[in-house]
C-alpha positions as CSV (number, residue, x, y, z in Angstrom):
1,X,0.0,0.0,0.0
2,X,1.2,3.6,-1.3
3,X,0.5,6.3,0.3
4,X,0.6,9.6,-1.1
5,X,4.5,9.8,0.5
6,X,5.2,7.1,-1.4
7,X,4.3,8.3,-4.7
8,X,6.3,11.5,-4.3
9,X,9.0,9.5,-3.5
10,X,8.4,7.3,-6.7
11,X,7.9,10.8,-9.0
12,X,11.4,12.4,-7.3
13,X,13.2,9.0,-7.7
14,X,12.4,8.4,-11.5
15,X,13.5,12.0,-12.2
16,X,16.8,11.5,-10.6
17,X,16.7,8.6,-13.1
18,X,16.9,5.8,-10.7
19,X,13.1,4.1,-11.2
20,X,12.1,1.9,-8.4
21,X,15.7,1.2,-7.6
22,X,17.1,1.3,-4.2
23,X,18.5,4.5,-3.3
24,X,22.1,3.1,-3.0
25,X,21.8,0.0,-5.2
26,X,20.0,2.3,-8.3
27,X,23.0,4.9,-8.0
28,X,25.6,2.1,-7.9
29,X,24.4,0.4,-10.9
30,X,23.8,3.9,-12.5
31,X,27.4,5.0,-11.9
32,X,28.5,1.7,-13.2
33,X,26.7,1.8,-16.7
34,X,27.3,5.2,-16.8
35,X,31.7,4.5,-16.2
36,X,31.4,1.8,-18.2
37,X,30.3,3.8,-21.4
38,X,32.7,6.5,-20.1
39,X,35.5,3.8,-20.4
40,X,34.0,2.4,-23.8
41,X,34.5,5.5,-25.4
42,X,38.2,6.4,-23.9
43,X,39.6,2.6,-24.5
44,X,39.5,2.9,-28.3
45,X,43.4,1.6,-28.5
46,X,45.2,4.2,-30.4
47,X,47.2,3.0,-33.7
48,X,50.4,1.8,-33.1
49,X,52.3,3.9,-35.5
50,X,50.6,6.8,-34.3
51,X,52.8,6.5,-31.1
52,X,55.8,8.5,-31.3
53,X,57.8,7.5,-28.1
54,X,61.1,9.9,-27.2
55,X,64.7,8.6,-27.9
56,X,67.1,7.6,-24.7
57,X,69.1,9.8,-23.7
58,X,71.7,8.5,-21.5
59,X,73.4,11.5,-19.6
60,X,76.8,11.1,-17.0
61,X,76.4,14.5,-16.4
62,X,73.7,13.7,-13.7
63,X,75.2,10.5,-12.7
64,X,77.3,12.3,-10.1
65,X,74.2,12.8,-8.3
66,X,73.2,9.6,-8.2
67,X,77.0,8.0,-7.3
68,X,76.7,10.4,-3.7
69,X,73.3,8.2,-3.1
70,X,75.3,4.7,-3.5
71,X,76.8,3.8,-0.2
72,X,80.7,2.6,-0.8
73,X,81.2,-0.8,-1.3
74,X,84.1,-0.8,1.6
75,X,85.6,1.0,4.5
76,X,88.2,3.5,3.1
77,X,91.7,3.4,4.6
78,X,92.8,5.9,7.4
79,X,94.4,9.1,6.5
80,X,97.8,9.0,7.4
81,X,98.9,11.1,10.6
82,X,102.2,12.7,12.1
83,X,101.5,11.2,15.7
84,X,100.2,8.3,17.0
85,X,98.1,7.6,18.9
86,X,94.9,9.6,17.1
87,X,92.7,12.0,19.8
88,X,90.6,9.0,19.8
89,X,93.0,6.7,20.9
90,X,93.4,4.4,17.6
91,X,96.9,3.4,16.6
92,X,97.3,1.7,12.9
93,X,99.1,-1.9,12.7
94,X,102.7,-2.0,12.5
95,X,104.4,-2.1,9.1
96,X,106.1,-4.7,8.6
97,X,103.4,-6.9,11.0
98,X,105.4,-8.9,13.8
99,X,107.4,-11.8,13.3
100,X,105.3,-14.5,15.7
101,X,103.7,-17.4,14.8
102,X,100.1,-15.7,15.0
103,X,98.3,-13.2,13.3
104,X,95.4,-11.3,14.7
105,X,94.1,-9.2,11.5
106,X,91.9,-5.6,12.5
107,X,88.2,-5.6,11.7
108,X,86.8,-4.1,8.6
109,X,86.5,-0.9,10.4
110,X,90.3,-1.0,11.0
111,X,90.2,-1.8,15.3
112,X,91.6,-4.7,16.5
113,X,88.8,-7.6,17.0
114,X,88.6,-8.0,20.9
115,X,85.4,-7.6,22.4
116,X,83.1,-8.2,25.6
117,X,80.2,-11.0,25.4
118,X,77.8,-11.8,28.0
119,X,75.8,-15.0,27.4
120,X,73.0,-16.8,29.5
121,X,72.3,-13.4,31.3
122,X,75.4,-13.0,33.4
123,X,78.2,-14.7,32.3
124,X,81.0,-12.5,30.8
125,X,83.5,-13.4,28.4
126,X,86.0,-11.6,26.1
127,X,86.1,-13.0,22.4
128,X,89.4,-12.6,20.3
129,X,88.4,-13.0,16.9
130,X,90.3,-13.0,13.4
131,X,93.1,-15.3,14.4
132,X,95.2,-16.5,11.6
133,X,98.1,-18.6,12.6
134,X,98.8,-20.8,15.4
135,X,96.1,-19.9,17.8
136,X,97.4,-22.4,20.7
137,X,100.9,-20.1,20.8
138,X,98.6,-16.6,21.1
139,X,96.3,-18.1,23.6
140,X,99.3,-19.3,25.8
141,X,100.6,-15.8,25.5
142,X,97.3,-14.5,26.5
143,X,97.1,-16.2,29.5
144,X,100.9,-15.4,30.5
145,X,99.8,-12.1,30.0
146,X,96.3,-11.9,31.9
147,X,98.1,-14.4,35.5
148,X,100.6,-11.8,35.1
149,X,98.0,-9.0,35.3
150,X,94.9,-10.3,37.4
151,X,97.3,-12.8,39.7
152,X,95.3,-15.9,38.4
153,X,94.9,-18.4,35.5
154,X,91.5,-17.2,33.5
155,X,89.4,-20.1,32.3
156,X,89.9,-20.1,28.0
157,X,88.6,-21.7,24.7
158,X,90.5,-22.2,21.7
159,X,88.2,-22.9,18.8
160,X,90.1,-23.9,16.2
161,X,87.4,-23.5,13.2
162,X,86.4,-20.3,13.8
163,X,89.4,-18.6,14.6
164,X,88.3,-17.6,18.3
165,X,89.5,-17.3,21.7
166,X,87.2,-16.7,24.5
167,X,88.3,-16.2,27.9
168,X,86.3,-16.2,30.8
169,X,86.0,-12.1,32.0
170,X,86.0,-9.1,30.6
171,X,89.7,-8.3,30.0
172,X,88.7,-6.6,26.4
173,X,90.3,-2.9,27.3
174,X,93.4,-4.6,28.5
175,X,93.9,-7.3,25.4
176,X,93.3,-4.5,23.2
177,X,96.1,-2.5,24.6
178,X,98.4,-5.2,24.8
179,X,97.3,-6.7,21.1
180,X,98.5,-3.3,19.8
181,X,101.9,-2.7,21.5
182,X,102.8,-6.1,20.1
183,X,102.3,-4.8,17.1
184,X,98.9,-5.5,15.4
């Protein structure tokens, strides 16, 4: 039953141009017929030799703008200075490196490769890393060196495959210092 409400609303809706429609469901469908033959119209594919597309231009004149974007590839070397050791402390490795039967080589950032570790929460140990040589005559050395210091025997592992020493403590200031007097 249609009141007289009703038919007003029936008159007003057909003049929108949306007959009988739900309000949102009539628009939807009308905004999709009406895109569609929007797009029908616009998707005619143009020739193929009409297109006329721009030649390449490859310019190295910009390129320098882009080469400040790409980070470097490695760590650059030190600059050379008339004192050692730098404000910040660092020292390079000496030139010729020492005559022993190890070599500890510096880190990619050029420091030497002693540092602190604490595992399961509270143990601390001190890693010595990029051993080359025989490790067993550096870690006897080491722990000459730390008895002599602390006035005890620290507790150490060799491991062989990875090129590591750990040592039970943190004694990373004091191997660093002593790694670079002897030279590397």
């Amino acid at each position: 039953r249609e009141g007289a409400g009703g038919k007003m609303a029936a008159l007003v809706l057909g003049r929108v141009g949306l007959r009988r429609a739900h309000l949102l469901g009539g628009r939807r469908q009308r905004l999709l017929s009406f895109g569609a033959a929007r797009l029908s119209q616009e998707s005619a594919e143009p020739n193929p030799t009409e297109l006329k597309y721009p030649g390449i231009v490859e310019s190295t004149e910009e390129y320098k703008f882009v080469e400040r974007l790409i980070p470097p590839t490695r760590v650059p070397e030190p600059p050379k200075y008339d004192t050692y050791p730098t404000p910040s402390g660092w020292r390079p490795p000496q030139d010729p490196p020492p005559a022993l039967p190890y070599f500890v080589r510096r880190s990619r950032m050029h420091n030497v490769p002693v540092y602190r570790e604490t595992t399961h929460g509270c143990r601390k140990m001190t890693l010595i890393r990029k051993i080359e040589g025989d490790i067993w005559a550096l870690e006897k050395e080491v722990k000459e060196f730390l008895t002599e210091l602390s006035g005890m025997t620290p507790a150490t592992q060799v491991n062989e495959v990875s090129c590591v020493i750990r040592i039970k403590g943190y004694f990373d200031e004091e191997l660093k210092k002593w790694l670079i007097d002897k030279g590397f």
